[in-house]
LUMMAR-906461 format. One record per residue (C-alpha): x, y, z. Coordinates in steps of 0.2 Angstrom, whole numbers, padded with zeros to 4 digits, always signed. Layout:
BEGIN
XYZ ...
//
This chain:
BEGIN
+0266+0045-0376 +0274+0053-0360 +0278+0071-0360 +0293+0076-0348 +0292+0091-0340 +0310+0098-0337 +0315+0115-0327 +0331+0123-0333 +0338+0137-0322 +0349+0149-0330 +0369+0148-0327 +0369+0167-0323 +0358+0162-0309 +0368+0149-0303 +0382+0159-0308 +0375+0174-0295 +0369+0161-0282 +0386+0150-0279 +0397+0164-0273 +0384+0169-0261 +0384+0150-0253 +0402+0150-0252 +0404+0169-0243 +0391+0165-0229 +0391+0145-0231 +0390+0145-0212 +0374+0157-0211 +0368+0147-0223 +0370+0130-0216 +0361+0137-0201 +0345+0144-0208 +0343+0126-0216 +0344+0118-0199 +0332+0130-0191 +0321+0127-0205 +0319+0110-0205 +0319+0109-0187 +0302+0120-0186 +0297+0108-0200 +0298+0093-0190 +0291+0104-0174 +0274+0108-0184 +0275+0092-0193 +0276+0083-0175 +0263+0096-0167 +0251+0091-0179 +0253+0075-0180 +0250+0075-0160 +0235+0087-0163 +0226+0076-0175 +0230+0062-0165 +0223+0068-0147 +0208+0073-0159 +0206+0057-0165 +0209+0047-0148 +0193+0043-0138 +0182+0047-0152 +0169+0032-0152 +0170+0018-0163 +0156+0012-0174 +0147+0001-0161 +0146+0013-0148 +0139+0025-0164 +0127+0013-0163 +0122+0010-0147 +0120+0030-0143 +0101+0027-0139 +0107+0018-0125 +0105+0030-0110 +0100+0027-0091 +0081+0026-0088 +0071+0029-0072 +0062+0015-0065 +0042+0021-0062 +0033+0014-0047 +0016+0013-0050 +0003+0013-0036 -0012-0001-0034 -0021+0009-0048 -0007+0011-0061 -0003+0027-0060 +0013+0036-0057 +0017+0038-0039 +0038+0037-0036 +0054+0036-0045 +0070+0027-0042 +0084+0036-0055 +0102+0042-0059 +0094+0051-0070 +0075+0055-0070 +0072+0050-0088 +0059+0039-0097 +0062+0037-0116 +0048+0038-0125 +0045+0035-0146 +0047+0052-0157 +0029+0048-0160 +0023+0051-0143 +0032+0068-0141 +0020+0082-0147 +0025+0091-0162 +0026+0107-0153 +0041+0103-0145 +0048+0095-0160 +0044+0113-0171 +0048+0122-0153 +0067+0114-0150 +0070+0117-0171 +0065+0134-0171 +0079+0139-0154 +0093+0126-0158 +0095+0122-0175 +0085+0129-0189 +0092+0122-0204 +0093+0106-0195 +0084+0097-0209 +0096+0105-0225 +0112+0102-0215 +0124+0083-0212 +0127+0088-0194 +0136+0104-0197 +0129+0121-0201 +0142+0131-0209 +0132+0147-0211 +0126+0148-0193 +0147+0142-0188 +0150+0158-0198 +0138+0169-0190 +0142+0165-0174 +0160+0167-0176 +0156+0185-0184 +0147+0187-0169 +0160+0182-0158 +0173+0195-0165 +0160+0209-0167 +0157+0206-0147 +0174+0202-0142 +0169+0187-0133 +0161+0170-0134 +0144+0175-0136 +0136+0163-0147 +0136+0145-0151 +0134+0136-0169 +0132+0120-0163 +0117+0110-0172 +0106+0098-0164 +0116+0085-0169 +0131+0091-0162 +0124+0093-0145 +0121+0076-0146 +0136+0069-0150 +0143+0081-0134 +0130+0075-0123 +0132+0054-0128 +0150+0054-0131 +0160+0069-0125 +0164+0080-0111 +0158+0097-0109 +0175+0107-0111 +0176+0122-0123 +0188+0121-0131 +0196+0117-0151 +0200+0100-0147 +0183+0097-0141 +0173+0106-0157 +0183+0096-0169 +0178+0078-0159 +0161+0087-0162 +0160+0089-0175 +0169+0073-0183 +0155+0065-0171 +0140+0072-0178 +0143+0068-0194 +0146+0053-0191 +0128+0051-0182 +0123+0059-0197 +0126+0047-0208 +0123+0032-0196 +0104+0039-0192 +0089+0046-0201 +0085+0065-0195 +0071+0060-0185 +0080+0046-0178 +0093+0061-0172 +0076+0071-0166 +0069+0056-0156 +0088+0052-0147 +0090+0071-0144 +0074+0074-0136 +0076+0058-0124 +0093+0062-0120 +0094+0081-0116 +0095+0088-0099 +0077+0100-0096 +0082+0105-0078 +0078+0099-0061 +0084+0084-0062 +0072+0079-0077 +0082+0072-0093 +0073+0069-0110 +0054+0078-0115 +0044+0063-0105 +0050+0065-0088 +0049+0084-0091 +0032+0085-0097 +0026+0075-0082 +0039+0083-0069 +0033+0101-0075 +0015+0099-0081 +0009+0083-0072 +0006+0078-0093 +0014+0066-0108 +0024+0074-0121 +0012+0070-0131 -0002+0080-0124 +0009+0096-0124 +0004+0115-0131 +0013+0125-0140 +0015+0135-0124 +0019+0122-0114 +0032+0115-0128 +0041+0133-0130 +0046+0135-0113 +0053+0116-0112 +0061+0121-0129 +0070+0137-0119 +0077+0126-0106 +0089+0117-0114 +0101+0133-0115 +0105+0132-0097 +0092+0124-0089 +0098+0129-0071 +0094+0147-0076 +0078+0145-0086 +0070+0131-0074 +0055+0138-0069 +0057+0130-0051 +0073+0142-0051 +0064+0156-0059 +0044+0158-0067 +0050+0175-0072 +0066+0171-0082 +0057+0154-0087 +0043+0165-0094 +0055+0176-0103 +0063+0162-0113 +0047+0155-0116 +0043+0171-0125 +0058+0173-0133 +0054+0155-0140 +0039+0161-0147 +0046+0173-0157 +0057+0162-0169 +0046+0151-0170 +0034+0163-0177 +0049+0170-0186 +0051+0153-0193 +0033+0150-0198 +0033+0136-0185 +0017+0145-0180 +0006+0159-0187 +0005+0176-0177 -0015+0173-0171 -0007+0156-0162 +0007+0168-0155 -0002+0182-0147 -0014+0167-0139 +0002+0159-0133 +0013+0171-0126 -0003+0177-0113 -0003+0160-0107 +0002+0161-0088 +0014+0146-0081 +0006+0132-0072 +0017+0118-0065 +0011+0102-0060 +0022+0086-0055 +0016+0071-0057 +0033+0063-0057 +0039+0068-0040 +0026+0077-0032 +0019+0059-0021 +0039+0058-0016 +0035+0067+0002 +0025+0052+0008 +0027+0034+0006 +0046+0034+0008 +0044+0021+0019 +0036+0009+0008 +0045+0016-0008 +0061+0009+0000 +0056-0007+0004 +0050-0010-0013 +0070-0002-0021 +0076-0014-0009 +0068-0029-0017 +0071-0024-0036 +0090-0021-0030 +0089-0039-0023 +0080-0046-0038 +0086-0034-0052 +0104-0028-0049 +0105-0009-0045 +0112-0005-0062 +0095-0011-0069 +0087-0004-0057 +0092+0015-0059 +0096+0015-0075 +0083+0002-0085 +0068+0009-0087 +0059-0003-0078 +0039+0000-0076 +0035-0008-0055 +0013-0008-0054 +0017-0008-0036 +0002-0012-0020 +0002+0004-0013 -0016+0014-0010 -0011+0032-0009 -0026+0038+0001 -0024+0023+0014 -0005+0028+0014 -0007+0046+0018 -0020+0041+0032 -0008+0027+0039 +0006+0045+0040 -0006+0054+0048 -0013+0044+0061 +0004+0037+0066 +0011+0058+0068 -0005+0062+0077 -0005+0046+0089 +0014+0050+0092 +0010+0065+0094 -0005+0063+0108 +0006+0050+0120 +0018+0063+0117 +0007+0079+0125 +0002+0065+0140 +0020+0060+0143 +0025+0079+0145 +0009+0081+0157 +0015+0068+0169 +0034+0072+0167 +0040+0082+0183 +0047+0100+0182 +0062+0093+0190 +0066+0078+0177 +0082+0077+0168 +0078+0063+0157 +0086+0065+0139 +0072+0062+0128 +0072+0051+0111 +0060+0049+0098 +0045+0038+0100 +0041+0029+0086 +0025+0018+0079 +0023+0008+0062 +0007+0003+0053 +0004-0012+0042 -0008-0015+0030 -0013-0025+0017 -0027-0035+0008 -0031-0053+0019 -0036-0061+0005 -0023-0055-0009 -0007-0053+0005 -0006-0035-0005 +0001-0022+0006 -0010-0006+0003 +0000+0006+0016 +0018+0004+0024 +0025+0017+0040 +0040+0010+0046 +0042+0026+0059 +0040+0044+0066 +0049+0050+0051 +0060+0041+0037 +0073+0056+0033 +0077+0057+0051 +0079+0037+0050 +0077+0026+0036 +0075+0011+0047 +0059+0001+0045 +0051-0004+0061 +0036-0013+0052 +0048-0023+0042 +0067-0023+0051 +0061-0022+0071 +0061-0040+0081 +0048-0035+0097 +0040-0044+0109 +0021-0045+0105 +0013-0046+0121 -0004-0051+0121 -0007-0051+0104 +0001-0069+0103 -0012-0075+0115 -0024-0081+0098 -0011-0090+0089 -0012-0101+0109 -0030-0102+0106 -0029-0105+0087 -0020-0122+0092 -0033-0126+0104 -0047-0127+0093 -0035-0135+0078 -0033-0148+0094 -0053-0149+0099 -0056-0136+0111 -0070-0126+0106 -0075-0108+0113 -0084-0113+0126 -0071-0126+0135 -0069-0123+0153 -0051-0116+0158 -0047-0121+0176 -0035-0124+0190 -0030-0104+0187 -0026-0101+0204 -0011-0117+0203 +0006-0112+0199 +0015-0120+0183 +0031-0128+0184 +0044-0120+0175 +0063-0126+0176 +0065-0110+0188 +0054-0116+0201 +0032-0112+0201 +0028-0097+0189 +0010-0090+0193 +0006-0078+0179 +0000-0058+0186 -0020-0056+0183 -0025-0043+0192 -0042-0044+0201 -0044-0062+0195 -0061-0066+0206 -0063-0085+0200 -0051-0101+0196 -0061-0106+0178 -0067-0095+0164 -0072-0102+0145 -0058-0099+0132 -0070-0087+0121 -0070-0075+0140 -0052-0077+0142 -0048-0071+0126 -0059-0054+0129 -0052-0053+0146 -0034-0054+0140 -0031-0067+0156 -0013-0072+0157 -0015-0085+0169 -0029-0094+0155 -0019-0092+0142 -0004-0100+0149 -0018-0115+0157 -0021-0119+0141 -0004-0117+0133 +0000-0130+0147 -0016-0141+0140 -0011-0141+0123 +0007-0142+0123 +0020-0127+0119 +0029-0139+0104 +0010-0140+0096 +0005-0122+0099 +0026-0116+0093 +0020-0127+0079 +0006-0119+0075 +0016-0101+0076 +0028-0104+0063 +0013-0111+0051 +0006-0093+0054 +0023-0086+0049 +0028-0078+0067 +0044-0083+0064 +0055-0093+0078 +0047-0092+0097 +0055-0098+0112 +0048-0116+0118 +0045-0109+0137 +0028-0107+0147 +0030-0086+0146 +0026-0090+0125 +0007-0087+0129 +0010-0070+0134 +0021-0066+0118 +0039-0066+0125 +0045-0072+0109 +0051-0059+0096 +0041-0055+0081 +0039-0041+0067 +0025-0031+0063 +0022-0037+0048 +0022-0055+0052 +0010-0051+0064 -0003-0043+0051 +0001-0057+0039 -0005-0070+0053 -0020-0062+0056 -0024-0060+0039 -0022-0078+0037 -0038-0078+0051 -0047-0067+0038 -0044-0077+0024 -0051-0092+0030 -0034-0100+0036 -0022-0097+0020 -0009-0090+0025 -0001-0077+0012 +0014-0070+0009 +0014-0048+0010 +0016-0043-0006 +0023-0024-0012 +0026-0028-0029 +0013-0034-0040 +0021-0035-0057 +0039-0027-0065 +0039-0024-0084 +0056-0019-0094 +0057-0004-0106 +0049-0013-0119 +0034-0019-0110 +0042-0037-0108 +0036-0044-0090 +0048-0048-0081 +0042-0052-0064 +0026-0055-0059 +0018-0060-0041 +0012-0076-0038 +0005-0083-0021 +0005-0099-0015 -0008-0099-0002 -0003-0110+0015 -0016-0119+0025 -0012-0111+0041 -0025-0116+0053 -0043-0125+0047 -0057-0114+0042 -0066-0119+0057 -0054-0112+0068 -0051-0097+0059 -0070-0093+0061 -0069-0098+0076 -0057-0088+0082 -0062-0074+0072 -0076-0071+0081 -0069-0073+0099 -0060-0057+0093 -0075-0049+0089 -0077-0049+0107 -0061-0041+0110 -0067-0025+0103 -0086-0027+0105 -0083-0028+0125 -0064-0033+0128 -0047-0023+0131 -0048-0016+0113 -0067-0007+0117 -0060+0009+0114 -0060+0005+0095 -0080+0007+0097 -0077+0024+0107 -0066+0032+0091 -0081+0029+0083 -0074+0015+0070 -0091+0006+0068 -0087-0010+0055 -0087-0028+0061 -0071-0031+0066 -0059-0043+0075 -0043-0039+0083 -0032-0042+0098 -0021-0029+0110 -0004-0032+0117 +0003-0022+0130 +0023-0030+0135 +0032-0029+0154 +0034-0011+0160 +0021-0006+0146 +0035-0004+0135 +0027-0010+0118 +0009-0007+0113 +0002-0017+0099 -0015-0020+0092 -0021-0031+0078 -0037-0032+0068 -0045-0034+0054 -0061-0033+0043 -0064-0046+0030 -0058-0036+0015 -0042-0025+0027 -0030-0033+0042 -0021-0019+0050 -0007-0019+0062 -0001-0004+0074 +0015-0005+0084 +0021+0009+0098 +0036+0008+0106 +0054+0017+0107 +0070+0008+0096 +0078+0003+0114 +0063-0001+0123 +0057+0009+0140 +0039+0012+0148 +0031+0023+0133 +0019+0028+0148 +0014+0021+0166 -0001+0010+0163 +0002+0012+0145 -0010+0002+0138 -0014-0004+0120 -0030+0003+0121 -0027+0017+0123 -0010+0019+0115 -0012+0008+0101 -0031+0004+0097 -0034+0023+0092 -0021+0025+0080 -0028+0009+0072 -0047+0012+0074 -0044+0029+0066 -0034+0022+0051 -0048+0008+0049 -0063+0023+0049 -0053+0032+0034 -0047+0019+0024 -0063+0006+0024 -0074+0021+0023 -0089+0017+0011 -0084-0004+0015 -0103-0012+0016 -0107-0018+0036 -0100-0039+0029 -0095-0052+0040 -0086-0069+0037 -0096-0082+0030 -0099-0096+0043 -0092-0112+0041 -0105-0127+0036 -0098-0139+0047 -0100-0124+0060 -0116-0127+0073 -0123-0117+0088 -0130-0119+0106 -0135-0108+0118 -0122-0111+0135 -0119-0105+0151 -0108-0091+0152 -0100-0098+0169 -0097-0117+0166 -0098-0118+0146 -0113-0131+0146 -0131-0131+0138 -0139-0117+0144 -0154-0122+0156 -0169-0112+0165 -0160-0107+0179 -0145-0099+0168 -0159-0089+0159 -0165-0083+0174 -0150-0082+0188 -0149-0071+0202 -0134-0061+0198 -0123-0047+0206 -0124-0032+0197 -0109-0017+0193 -0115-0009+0208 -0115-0025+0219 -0134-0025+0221 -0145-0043+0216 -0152-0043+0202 -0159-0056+0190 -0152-0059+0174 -0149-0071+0158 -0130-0080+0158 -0137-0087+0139 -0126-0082+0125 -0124-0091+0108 -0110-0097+0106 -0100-0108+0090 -0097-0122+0089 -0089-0137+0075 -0100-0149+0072 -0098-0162+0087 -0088-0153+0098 -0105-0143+0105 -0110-0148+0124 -0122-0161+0126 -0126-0161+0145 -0134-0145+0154 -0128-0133+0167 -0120-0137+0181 -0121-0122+0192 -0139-0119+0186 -0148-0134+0180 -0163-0133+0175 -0169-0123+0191 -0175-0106+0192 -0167-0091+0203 -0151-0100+0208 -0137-0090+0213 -0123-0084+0202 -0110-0086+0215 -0095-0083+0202 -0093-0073+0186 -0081-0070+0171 -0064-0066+0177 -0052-0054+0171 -0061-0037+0172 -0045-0029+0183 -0034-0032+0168 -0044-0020+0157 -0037-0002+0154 -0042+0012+0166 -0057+0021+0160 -0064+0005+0151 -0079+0002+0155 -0083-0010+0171 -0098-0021+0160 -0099-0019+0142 -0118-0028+0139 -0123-0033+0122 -0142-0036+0125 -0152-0045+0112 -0163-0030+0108 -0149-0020+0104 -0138-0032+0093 -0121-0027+0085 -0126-0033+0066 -0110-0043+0059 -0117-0042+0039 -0131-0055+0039 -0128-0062+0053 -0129-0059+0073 -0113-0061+0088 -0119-0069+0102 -0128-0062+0114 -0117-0058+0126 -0121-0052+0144 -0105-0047+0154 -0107-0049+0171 -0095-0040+0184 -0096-0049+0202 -0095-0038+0218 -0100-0034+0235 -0112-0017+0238 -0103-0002+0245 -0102-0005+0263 -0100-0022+0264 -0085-0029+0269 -0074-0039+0256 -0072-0056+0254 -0060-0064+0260 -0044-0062+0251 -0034-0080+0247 -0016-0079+0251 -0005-0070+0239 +0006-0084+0230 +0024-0082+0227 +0031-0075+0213 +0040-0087+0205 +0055-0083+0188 +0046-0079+0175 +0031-0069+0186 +0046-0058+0188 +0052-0057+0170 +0036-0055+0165 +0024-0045+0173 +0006-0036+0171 +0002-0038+0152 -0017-0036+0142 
//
């Protein structure tokens, strides 16, 4: 049964009403139209108000995905621990279970009090703050909850205005009902801003207090908790006072709260702020090496990935090594510097540039690079002169010559004649510059020490430049030009090529690639890259021994003797390079467990220095580095090869050592005759050691040393004229013993007249092109 309800208007009404229409019909007609007009306005004005509310509010899916937020990728160093950042936003998530509690009860207690009694909007504190509001006749006070921020910070720009609140808060109930509250707490405290450029608690903890979230006090945690206001005035980078203030002011809700007790208070609030960064503090050095590695994650990677992913890179960098690399490159720099302005004249107009140097190195037996300096300074230019710069190497290529004659049967001791003869080049008779050369034939092992030009390129002729260019590229020196000039290095090369070839040397003849980045890890802990080498057989262990302890000689008596003078004491090997017009210095060495590279130079090359040589503008910088970062290393020296024998020779012809080379009468440093031993020990592989005796000697005491080891002019000024390592005063290589070597220098006394003098040859192309090298 259906009840109708029915509304009868009474006929005196209509009565009264009617004549009324009819007398001001016209007014009346009007102030329907004007009604129903503002009708439709408000009907239209809402309709586009709710809709502008509703449009760009996000749809389920991206409700979802709200815990999706840019990372920062960590850089580790070579003992896991925190040493750059690469980030749009410095942030790294972390589970609500690694955030300390403090911060938790610290961020509840200032921003959202009831946030566990409300769905994402607190009424009561909306109506406070709108008391407020009126009572102070300004926007003094916000009633956003926790949730709300949230919803503003994932999903909506930061304007204040109606518009905007509503979207807020249709948003934050949305979340609410989409996540549990600590699921809420755990995205709000990875995703809010804490100041300085630090986003979620994580990268604050450890950008403020060099500490996790997790291990934070409640001190700690209140003034973190007061910086999400505005952190750009509570940052205590900005301001420890304000910062200290907020703190303080935290304290007191939460004790009014009962987040904490008033004992935990009074303790709290004495606290002084400390800072500590552990996140960024290791950004002023390094940039050099930092960059390298972004470039490589870019190329692998992507860079969205890169800056926004999270991603965890155990990087091969030594810190200490690195800061000593920085230093020793600003202080060597900085030396050639003061001598340049010293020999500059008063009247000299020259515009002057920046000289630069870089430093490589890395393990020889990993390919690990422990310290990277690509230049004077990496904010005034970013370019890496280690990595990027193509320079000739000088000298320092003269052991990849050699290196191929030993692979083709030379050994140490082999005689290198004819040095006085010119070469044949394509523009006519080349005779290589070698100052002061005072015989035609030295052995391989003295013209290495002696740097001779004219030996190296005697023997690049012997063994052929395809087989020695060969030889280059399977040290990894890149492409060389196939010309006589090779043996004094006029091909183009990088520095870190060049260390990664003579750490192949120290490893035994294996070849490795450098390597920066160890392993790379997502946010999850999920590897996804991870180093592998792939050793290549270079040279043959034999030669690389071999050859390794010819460059022992280099720095024990050769052109890089002022290594010993900086006092750098290890058993080393290494070789200078000094280009034409001294306009690049370079110097190579390495330890069994350290391979280290040093370049000097300017970007568009010019003479650093007149007689700039490597050893005294390279060598230091490198023997310094060496005594800092091998410091507590034990005195070890390569294990010898079995197939690796030894014979006592000659020093002047290279044969078995007789009676007479024992006991020669030889011209001392001072040109007086004296007697002395031409025996050394020298290395040999297995068959290749000399089988008949001394020429020059024989068997036969006091015969005459007429001729000596070459080369001595081409050492640096202030080297010493003869370096002697006498038997009773050894050089210990680890457990085992160098050669004995004696260097003898050959001249006439004071007041005798010179010899006589062979006619100058003429300079043929490339004597021209290149000039005076080490």
């Amino acid at each position: 049964m259906t009840t109708k309800l029915r509304i009868r208007v009474p006929t005196s009404l209509l009565s009264a009403i009617g004549p009324a229409i009819r007398k001001h019909r016209r007014l009346f007609i009007t102030a329907v139209v004007v009604l129903t007009v503002c009708l439709w306005t408000a009907t239209a004005a809402s309709a586009w108000f709710l809709g502008s509310v509703v449009t760009g509010l996000p749809d389920k899916t991206s409700i979802r995905g709200v815990g999706a937020m840019a990372q920062a990728t960590l850089l580790l160093d070579v003992h896991d621990k925190p040493a750059f950042a690469i980030f749009r936003e410095q942030r790294i998530e972390v589970p609500l279970s690694r955030i300390s509690p403090h911060l938790v009860k610290a961020i509840v207690a200032v921003e959202d009090q009831r946030f566990y009694d409300h769905s994402g909007i607190d009424l009561i504190r909306v109506a406070g703050a709108a008391l407020n509001n009126l009572r102070e006749g300004r926007r003094a006070q916000g009633g956003s909850t926790l949730t709300q921020q949230l919803a503003r910070q994932s999903f909506l720009t930061p304007d204040k205005t109606l518009r905007r609140k509503i979207k807020e808060m249709i948003v934050a109930a949305r979340l609410e009902r989409e996540f549990s509250k600590e699921e809420i707490l755990e995205l709000y405290l990875n995703k809010v801003y804490f100041g300085d450029g630090l986003y979620g608690a994580e990268a604050a903890s450890l950008g403020y207090f060099a500490k996790p979230a997790a291990d934070l006090d409640i001190a700690e945690a209140a003034l973190l908790a007061g910086l999400v206001k505005s952190p750009s005035t509570y940052a205590p980078t900005v301001s420890r006072e304000r910062a200290l203030a907020r703190r303080n002011l935290v304290l007191e809700q939460m004790r009014g709260s009962g987040a904490i007790d008033r004992d935990t208070y009074q303790e709290a609030v004495k606290r002084p702020v400390q800072l500590t960064d552990a996140l960024r503090r290791e950004e002023g050095f390094g940039l050099y090496f930092k960059e390298e590695v972004r470039k490589q994650l870019v190329e692998r990677f992507g860079w969205e990935r890169v800056y926004q992913g999270g991603l965890k890179v155990y990087t091969t960098i030594e810190p200490a090594a690195q800061k000593a690399a920085e230093s020793e490159v600003a202080r060597e720099i900085a030396d050639i510097e003061k001598q340049q302005k010293r020999r500059r004249k008063a009247s000299s107009k020259e515009v002057e540039v920046p000289l630069q140097a870089a430093l490589v190195s890395m393990d020889p037996q990993t390919g690990e690079v422990r310290a990277l300096v690509g230049g004077r300074d990496f904010n005034a230019s970013s370019f890496n002169r280690a990595v990027q710069a193509r320079r000739q190497p000088g000298s320092a290529f003269k052991p990849f010559v050699y290196a191929a004659a030993l692979e083709a049967g030379y050994s140490p001791a082999a005689l290198i004649s004819n040095l006085d003869e010119p070469v044949m080049t394509v523009q006519g008779e080349w005779v290589p510059e070698d100052e002061h050369l005072e015989t035609p034939e030295m052995t391989m092992r003295t013209a290495l020490r002696t740097s001779s030009n004219r030996a190296a390129v005697r023997m690049l002729e012997e063994v052929g430049i395809p087989k020695t260019v060969e030889y280059a590229k399977r040290l990894g020196v890149g492409s060389v030009p196939s010309v006589p000039s090779l043996a004094l290095g006029s091909g183009e090369v990088t520095l870190m090529s060049m260390t990664a070839a003579y750490g192949a040397f120290a490893n035994g003849g294996m070849l490795l690639e450098p390597v920066l980045i160890r392993r790379v890890e997502d946010e999850e802990g999920k590897v996804l890259y991870e180093a592998k080498q792939t050793p290549q057989r270079a040279v043959s262990e034999t030669t690389a021994y071999l050859i390794t302890t010819m460059m022992a000689d280099v720095i024990n008596a050769g052109t890089a003797w002022t290594a010993r003078r900086e006092g750098f004491t290890l058993p080393a090997a290494g070789k200078t390079g000094t280009t034409n017009e001294y306009r690049d210095a370079w110097f190579v060495g390495y330890t069994p467990k350290l391979v280290t590279g040093v370049w000097v130079g300017y970007d568009q090359p010019k003479t650093i220095i007149s007689n700039g040589y490597a050893a005294e503008l390279a060598v230091p910088m490198w023997s310094r580095f060496m005594r800092t970062a091998t410091k507590g290393d034990p005195p070890d020296w390569f294990e010898q090869p079995a197939t690796i024998v030894t014979a006592n020779i000659c020093r002047l012809s290279g044969r078995l050592a007789g009676e007479g080379c024992r006991d020669a009468v030889i011209t001392d440093r001072d040109g007086n005759l004296t007697r002395g031993s031409l025996e050394y020990t020298e290395f040999f592989v297995r068959g290749t050691e000399p089988t008949d005796y001394c020429p020059i000697h024989g068997k036969v005491h006091g015969q005459l040393a007429t001729s000596a080891p070459a080369g001595e002019g081409d050492r640096p000024p202030g080297a010493p004229a003869v370096v002697p390592i006498h038997p009773s005063t050894p050089v210990t290589f680890g457990t085992q013993q160098p050669p004995s070597i004696t260097i003898v220098e050959s001249s006439t006394k004071p007041g005798q007249p010179e010899p006589a003098k062979q006619p100058e040859k003429k300079k043929g192309f490339w004597s021209k092109i290149f000039g005076k090298r080490d």
